[in-house]
C-alpha positions as CSV (number, residue, x, y, z in Angstrom):
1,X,0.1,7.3,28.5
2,X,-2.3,6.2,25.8
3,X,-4.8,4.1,26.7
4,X,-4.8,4.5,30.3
5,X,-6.0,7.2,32.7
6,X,-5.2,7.8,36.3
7,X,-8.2,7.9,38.5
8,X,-6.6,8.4,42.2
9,X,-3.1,8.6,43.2
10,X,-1.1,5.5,41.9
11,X,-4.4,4.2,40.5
12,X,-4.4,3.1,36.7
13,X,-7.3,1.3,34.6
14,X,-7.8,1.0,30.9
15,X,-9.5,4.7,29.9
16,X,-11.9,4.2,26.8
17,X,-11.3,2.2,23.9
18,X,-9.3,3.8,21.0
19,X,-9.4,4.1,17.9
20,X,-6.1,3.7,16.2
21,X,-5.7,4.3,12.3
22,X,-2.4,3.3,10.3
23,X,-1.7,3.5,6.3
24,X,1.2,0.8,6.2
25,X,2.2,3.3,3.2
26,X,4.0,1.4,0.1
27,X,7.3,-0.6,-1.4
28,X,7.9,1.4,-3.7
29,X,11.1,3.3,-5.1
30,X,11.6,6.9,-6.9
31,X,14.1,8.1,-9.4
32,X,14.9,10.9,-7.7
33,X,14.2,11.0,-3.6
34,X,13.9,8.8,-0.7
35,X,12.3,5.3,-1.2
36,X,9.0,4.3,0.5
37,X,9.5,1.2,2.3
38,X,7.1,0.8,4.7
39,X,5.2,-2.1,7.0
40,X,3.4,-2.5,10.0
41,X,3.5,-4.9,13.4
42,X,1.0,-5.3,15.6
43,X,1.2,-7.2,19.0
44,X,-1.0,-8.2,21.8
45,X,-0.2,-4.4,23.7
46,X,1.0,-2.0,20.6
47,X,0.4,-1.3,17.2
48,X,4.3,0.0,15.2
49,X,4.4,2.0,11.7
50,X,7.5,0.9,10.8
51,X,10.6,1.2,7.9
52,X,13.0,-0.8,5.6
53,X,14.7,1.8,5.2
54,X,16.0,4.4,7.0
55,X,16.8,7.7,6.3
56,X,19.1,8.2,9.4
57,X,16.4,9.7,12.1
58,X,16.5,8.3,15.3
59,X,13.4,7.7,16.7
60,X,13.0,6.9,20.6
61,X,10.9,3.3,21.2
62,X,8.9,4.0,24.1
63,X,8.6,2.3,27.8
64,X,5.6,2.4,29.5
65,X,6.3,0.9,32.8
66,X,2.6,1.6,33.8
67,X,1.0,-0.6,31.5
68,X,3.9,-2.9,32.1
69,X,5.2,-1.9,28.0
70,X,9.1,-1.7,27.1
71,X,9.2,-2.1,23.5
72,X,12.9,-3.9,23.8
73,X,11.1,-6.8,25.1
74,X,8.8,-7.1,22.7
75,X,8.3,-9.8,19.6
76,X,7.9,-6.2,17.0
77,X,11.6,-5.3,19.0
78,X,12.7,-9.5,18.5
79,X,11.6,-9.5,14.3
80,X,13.1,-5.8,13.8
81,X,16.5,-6.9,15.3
82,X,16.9,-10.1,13.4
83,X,16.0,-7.9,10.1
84,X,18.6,-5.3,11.1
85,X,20.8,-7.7,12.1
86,X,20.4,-9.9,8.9
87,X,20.4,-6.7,6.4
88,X,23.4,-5.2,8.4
89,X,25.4,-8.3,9.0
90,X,25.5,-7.8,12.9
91,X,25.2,-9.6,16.1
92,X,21.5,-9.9,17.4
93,X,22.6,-8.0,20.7
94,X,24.7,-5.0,18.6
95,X,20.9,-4.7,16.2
96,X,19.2,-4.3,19.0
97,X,20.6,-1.0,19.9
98,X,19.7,0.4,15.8
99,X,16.3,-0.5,16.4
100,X,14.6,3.1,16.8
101,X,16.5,3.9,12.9
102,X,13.8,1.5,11.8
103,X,10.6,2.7,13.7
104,X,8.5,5.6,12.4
105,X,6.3,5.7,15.2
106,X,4.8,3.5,17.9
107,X,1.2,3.7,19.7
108,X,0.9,1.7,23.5
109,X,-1.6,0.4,24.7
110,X,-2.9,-1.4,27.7
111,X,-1.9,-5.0,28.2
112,X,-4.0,-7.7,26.0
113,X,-5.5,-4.6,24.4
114,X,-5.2,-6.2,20.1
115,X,-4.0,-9.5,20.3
116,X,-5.3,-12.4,22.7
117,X,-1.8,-13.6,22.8
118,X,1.0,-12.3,24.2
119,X,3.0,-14.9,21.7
120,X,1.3,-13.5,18.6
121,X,2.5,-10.8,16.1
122,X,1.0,-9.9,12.9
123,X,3.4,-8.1,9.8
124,X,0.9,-6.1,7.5
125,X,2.8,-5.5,4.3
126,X,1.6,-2.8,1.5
127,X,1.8,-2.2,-2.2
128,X,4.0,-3.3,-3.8
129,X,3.0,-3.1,-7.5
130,X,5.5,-6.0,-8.7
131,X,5.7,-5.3,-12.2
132,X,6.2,-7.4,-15.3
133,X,8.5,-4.4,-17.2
134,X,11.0,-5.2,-14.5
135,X,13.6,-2.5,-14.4
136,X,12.2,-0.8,-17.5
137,X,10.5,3.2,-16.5
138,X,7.4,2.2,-15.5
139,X,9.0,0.2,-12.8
140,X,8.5,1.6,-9.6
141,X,10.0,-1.3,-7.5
142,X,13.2,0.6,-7.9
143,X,15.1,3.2,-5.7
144,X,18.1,5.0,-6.4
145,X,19.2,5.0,-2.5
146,X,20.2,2.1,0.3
147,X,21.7,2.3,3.7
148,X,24.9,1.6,5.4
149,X,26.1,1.1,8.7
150,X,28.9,3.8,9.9
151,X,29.7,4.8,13.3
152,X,26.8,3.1,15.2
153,X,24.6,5.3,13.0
154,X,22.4,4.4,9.7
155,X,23.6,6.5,7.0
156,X,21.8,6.6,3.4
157,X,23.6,6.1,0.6
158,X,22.8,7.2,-2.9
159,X,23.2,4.3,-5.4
160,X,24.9,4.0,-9.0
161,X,22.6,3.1,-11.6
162,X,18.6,1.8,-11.6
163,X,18.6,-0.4,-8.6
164,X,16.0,-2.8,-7.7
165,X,14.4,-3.3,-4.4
166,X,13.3,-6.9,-5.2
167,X,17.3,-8.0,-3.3
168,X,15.8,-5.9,0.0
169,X,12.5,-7.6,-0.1
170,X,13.9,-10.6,-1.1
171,X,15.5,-10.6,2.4
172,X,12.4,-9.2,4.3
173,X,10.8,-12.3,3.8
174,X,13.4,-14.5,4.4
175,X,13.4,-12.8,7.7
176,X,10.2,-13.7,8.0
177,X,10.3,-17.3,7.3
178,X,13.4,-17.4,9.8
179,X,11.3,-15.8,12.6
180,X,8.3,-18.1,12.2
181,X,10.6,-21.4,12.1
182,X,13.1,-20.3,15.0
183,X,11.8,-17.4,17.0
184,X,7.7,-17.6,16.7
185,X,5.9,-19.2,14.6
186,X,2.5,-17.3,15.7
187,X,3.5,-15.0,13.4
188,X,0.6,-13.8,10.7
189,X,1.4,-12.3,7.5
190,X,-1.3,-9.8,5.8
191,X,-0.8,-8.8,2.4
192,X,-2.6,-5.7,1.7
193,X,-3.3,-5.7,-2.2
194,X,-1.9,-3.9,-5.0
195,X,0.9,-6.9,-5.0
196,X,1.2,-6.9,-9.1
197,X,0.7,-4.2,-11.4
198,X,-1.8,-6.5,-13.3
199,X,-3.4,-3.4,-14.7
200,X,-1.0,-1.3,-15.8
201,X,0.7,-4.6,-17.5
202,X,-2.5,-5.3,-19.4
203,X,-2.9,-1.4,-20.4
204,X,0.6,-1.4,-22.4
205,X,0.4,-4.9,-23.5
206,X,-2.9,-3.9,-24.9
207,X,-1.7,-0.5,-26.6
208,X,0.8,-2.8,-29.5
209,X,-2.2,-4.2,-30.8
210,X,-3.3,-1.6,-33.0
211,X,-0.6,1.2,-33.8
212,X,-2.9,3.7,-35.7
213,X,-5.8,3.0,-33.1
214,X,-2.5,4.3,-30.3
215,X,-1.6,7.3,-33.1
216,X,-5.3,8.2,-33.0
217,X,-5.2,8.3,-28.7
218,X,-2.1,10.2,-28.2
219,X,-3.1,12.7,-30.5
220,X,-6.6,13.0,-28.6
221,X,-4.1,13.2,-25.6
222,X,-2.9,16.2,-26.8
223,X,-5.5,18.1,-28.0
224,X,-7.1,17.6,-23.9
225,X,-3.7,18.3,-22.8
226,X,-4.1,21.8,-24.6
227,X,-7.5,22.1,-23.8
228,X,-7.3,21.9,-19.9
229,X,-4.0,23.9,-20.1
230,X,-6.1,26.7,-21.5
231,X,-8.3,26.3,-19.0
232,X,-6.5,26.4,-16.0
233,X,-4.4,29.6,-17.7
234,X,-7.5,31.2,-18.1
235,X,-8.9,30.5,-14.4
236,X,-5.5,31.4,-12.6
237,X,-5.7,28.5,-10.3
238,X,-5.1,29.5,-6.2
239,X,-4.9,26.3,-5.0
240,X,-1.4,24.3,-4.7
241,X,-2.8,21.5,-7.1
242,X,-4.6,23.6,-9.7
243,X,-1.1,25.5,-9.9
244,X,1.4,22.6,-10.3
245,X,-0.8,20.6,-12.7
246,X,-0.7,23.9,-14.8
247,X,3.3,23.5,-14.4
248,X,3.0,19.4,-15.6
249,X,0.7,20.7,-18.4
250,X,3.3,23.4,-19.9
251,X,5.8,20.7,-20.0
252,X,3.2,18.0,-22.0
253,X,2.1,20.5,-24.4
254,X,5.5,21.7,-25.7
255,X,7.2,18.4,-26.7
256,X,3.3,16.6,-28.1
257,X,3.1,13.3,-27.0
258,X,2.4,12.0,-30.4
259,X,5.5,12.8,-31.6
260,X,7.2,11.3,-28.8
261,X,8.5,7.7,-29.2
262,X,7.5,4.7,-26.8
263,X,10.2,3.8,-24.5
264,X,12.7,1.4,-26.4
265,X,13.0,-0.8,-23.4
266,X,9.2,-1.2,-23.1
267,X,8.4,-1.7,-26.6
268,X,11.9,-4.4,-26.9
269,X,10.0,-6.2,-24.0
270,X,6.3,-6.5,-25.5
271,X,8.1,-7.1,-28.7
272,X,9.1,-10.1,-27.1
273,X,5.6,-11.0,-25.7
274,X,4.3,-11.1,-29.2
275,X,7.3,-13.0,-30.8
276,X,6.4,-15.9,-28.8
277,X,2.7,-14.8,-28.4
278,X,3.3,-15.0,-24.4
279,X,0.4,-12.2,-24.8
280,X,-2.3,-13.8,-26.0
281,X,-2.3,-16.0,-22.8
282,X,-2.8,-12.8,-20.9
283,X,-5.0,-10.3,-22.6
284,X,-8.4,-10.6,-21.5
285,X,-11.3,-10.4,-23.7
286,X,-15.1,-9.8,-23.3
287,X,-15.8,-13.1,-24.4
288,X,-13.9,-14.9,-21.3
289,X,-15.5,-16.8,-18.7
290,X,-14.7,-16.4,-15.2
291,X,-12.3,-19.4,-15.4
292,X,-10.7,-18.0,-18.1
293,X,-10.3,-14.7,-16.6
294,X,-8.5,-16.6,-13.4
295,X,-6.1,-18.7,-15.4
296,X,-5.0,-15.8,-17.4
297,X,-4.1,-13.7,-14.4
298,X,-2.0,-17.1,-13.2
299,X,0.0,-16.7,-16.2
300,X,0.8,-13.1,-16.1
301,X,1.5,-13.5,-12.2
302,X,3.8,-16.4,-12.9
303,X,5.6,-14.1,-15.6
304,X,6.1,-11.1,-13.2
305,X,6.8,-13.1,-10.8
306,X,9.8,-14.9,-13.0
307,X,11.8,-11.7,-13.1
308,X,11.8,-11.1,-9.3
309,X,14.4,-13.2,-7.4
310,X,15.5,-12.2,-3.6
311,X,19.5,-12.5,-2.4
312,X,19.7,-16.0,-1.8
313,X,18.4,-17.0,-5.7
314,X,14.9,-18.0,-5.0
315,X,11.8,-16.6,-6.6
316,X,9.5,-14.2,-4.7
317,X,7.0,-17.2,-5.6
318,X,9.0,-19.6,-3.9
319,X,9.6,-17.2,-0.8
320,X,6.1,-16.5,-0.5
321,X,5.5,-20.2,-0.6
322,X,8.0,-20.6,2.5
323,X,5.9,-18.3,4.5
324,X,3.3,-19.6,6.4
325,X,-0.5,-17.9,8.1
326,X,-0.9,-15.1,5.5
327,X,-3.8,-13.5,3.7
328,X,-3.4,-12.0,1.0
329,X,-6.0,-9.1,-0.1
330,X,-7.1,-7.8,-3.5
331,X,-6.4,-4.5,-4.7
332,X,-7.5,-2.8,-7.3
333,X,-4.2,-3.3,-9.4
334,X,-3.9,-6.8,-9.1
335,X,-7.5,-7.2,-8.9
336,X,-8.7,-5.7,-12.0
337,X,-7.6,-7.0,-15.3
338,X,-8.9,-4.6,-18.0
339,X,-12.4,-4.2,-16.1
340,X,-14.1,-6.3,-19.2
341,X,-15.6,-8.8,-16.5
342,X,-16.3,-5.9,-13.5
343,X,-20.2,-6.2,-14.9
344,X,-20.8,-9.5,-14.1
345,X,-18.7,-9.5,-10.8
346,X,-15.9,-12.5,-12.4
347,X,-12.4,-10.9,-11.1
348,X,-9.3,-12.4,-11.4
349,X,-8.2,-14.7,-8.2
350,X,-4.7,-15.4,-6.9
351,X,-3.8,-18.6,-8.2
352,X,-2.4,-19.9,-4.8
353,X,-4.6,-17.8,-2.3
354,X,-6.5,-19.9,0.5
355,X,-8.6,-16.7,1.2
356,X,-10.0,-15.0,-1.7
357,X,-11.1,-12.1,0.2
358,X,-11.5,-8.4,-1.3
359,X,-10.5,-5.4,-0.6
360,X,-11.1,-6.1,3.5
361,X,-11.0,-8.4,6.1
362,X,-12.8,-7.8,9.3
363,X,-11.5,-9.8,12.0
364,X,-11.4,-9.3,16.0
365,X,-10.0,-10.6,19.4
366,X,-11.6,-10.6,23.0
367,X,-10.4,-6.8,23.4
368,X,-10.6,-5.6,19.7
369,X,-12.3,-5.3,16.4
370,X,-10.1,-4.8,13.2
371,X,-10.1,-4.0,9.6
372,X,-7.2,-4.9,7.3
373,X,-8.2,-3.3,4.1
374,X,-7.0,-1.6,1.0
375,X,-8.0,1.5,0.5
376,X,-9.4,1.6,-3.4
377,X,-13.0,1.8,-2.2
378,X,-12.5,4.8,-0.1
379,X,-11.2,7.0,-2.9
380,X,-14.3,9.2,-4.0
381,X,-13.8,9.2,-7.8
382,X,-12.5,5.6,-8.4
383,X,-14.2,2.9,-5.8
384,X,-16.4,0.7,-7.2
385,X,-19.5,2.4,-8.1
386,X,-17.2,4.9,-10.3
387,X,-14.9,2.4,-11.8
388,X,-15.1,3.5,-15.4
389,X,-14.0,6.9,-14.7
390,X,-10.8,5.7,-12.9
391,X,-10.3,3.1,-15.2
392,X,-10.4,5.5,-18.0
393,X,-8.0,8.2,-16.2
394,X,-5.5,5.3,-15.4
395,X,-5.3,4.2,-19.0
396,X,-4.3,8.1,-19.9
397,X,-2.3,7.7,-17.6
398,X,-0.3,4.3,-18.2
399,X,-0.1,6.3,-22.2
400,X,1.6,8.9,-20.7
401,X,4.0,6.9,-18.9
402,X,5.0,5.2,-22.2
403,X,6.2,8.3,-23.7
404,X,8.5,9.1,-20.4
405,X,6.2,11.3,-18.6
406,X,5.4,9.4,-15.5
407,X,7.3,11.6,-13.7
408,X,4.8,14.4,-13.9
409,X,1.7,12.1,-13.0
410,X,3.1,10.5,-9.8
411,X,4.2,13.9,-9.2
412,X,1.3,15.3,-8.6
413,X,-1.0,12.3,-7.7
414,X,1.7,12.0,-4.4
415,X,0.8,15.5,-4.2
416,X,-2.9,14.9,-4.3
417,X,-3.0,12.2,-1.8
418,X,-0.7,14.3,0.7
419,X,-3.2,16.9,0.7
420,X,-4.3,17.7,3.9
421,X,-7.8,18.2,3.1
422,X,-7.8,14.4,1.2
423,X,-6.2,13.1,4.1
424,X,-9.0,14.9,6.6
425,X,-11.8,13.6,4.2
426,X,-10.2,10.0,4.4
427,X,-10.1,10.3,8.5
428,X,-13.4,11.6,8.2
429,X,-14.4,8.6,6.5
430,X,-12.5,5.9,8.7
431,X,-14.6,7.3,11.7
432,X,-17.7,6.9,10.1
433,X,-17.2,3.2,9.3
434,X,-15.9,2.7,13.1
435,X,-19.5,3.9,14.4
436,X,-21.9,2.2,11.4
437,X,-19.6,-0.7,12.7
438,X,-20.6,0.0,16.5
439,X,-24.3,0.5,15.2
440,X,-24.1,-3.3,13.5
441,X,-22.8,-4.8,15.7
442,X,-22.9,-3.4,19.5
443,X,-21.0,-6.1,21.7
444,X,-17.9,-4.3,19.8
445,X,-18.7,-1.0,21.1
446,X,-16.4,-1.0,23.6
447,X,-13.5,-2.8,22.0
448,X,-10.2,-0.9,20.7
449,X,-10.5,-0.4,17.1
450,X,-7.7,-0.5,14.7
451,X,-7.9,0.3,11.1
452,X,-4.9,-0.8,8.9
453,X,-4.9,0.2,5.2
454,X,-3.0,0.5,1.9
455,X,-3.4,1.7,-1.1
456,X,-2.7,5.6,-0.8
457,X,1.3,4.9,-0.8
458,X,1.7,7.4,2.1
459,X,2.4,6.0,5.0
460,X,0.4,7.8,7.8
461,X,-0.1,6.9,11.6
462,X,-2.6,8.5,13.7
463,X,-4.6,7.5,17.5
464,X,-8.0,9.3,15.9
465,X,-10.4,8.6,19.2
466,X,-11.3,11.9,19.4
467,X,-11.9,12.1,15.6
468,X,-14.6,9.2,16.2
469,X,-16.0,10.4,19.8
470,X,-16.8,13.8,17.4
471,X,-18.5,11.9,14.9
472,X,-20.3,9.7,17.1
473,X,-21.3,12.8,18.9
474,X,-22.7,14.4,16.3
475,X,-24.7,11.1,15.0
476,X,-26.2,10.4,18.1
477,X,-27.8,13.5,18.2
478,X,-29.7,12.8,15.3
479,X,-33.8,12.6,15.4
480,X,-34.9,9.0,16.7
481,X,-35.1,6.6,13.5
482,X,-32.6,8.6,11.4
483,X,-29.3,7.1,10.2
484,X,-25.6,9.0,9.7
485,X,-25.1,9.3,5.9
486,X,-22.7,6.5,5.6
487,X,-20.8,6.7,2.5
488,X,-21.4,3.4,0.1
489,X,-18.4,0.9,0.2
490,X,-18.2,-3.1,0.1
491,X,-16.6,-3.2,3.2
């Protein structure tokens, strides 16, 4: 059993403190596949990755009778049945049978091990990337599947038409408010960033403003697209990335994107913006101050948030408001605004946050240190220090999109982020920042760590003690006086 080890013969006591890692993955829908639909509880004695939706797999929840741990008794088991029950339409006691259809994966731990409280549980709740061209192709709070109930089993169900998930998370935090008002109301809410797509918005808002400045991009679009088609054709990529980027690129050079028209939707809805001049209230300039900058971002979040309603008519503002103890985190979507102000450090702020923290949190208990983080600043080519080359790529990127081709680009950036050598770099790092966090500050040493991220979309899971022991290892054995070569992150 994790966590524990057995030192004599019906003799138990807690083994060395873990380290447990979990990427709460991403809300987020695709036109063609399964929906991501991800979150993540945490209690005094577990931490669960766990799933909106299922796509009919069972999985088993555990009992650990040594560390006195049956998940049915649980408050993650209590919250997960009165979703189920309330998406479902069934009695508490008949949802409490379909909970495993809703669990990815479950790590134990010893009693007391996270939270101080045994009355305590934590929802952490990822991307979500709300967008303002609601239900337009750059949408990706959308999913063309649901689920239904048939038999005793979860069965998914492809659905007619564009559907939105804004109904199914319009209910998830109903569910919440209804838990903290009737079941616990200990219950913490973290949002992990990338909540709007503030930047993306801003990109294609930004593009109407000059048509032949646009007519001049797309046709330097091309000419790269060309360029680094030849280049990969001549250099007979090995690697599974080099070759399918060569596949995207032999579809963007035959149909040239400057030839290609803007999607009508899209341009029907800025169209709109400009009409009224709604834009101008939302476009940030070089010349705004840092108050300006804050009240513009209110406006556009107030917009976006204006086309997203849940089941029972109210706004995801006014939902949100119901909910209380949660922290909300910046990402670098809803963070950034066009990157004009990143010089001088003047970001745009939630206009009804109490915490204004970015990026992380650090926060701990008697028994454990954590981190609730998104992930932006761990990605090597776009954190902080390299903002203007990710900036720049996501602005192709967002042009691209307009002419129908987003396809290809989440395409392969899913594919990039899978990787398995991405994902061993990104472990790699997560270690790392456990032990400079040991180094700084040694009365955590022996603490359980847990690391809880967004950001990458993927939802990942993994107990990576051994992962740290290695690193720790292997930095300890350095000269007296020298220092691991921590990688540079505002965390």
């Amino acid at each position: 059993m994790a966590g524990v080890e057995r030192t004599q013969p019906n003799t138990l006591k807690p083994a060395l403190a873990q380290v447990i890692y979990m990427d709460a993955g991403a809300w987020q829908g695709r036109e063609q596949g399964m929906p991501t639909m991800t979150f993540g509880l945490i209690e005094h004695n577990a931490v669960a990755l766990c799933s909106y939706f299922s796509d009919g797999s069972w999985v088993q929840p555990p009992v650990a009778p040594e560390v006195s741990f049956n998940f049915s008794t649980t408050n993650m088991a209590r919250f997960l049945s009165l979703l189920i029950s309330q998406k479902y339409n069934l009695k508490p006691a008949q949802a409490q049978s379909l909970l495993g259809y809703h669990i990815k994966e479950v790590i134990p731990l010893p009693p007391n091990s996270l939270l101080d409280q045994a009355d305590e549980l934590r929802i952490c709740v990822p991307d979500l990337h709300l967008h303002f061209f609601k239900d337009t192709y750059l949408d990706n709070f959308i999913t063309h599947y649901g689920n239904t109930l048939s038999g005793g089993r979860i069965v998914p169900v492809k659905l007619s038409g564009r559907t939105s998930m804004e109904g199914d998370f319009g209910l998830f935090l109903n569910v919440i408010e209804q838990f903290q008002k009737s079941v616990l109301k200990n219950t913490r809410v973290d949002f992990l960033g990338d909540m709007y797509e503030l930047w993306e918005t801003v990109s294609v808002v930004g593009c109407f403003t000059d048509a032949e400045e646009v007519k001049r991009f797309y046709k330097a679009l091309d000419d790269l697209a060309q360029w680094l088609y030849n280049e990969l054709k001549q250099k007979q990529p090995t690697d599974v990335r080099g070759r399918q980027l060569k596949k995207y690129l032999e579809k963007l050079i035959t149909d040239k994107m400057s030839a290609s028209p803007i999607d009508a939707q899209v341009k029907k809805q800025v169209d709109q913006l400009y009409s009224n001049r709604s834009a101008d209230n939302f476009l940030v300039t070089a010349q705004d101050s840092k108050d300006k900058v804050e009240e513009k971002a209110k406006y556009m979040k107030r917009l976006i948030l204006g086309k997203h309603h849940g089941r029972d008519g109210r706004s995801l503002e006014e939902l949100f408001d119901a909910i209380h103890s949660k922290l909300f985190l910046y990402g670098n979507h809803d963070n950034y605004v066009v990157g004009l102000n990143e010089c001088n450090s003047t970001f745009c702020l939630w206009g009804w946050e109490v915490e204004p923290w970015r990026f992380s949190f650090n926060l701990g208990s008697t028994n454990s240190s954590w981190m609730l983080a998104h992930g932006h600043n761990l990605d090597k080519f776009n954190n902080d220090s390299a903002a203007g080359v990710g900036r720049m790529i996501t602005g192709i990127l967002v042009l691209y999109e307009l002419k129908k081709r987003g396809d290809l680009i989440r395409d392969f950036e899913g594919l990039f982020r899978s990787d398995p050598e991405v994902r061993l770099d990104h472990l790699k790092q997560i270690a790392r920042l456990c032990y400079g966090h040991e180094k700084r500050f040694p009365a955590e040493r022996r603490k359980h760590k847990l690391f809880v991220f967004a950001h990458t979309h993927q939802p990942y899971f993994k107990n990576m003690t051994n992962e740290y022991r290695i690193w720790s290892g292997m930095a300890d054995l350095l000269q007296q006086g020298s220092k691991p070569q921590l990688e540079k992150r505002n965390f």
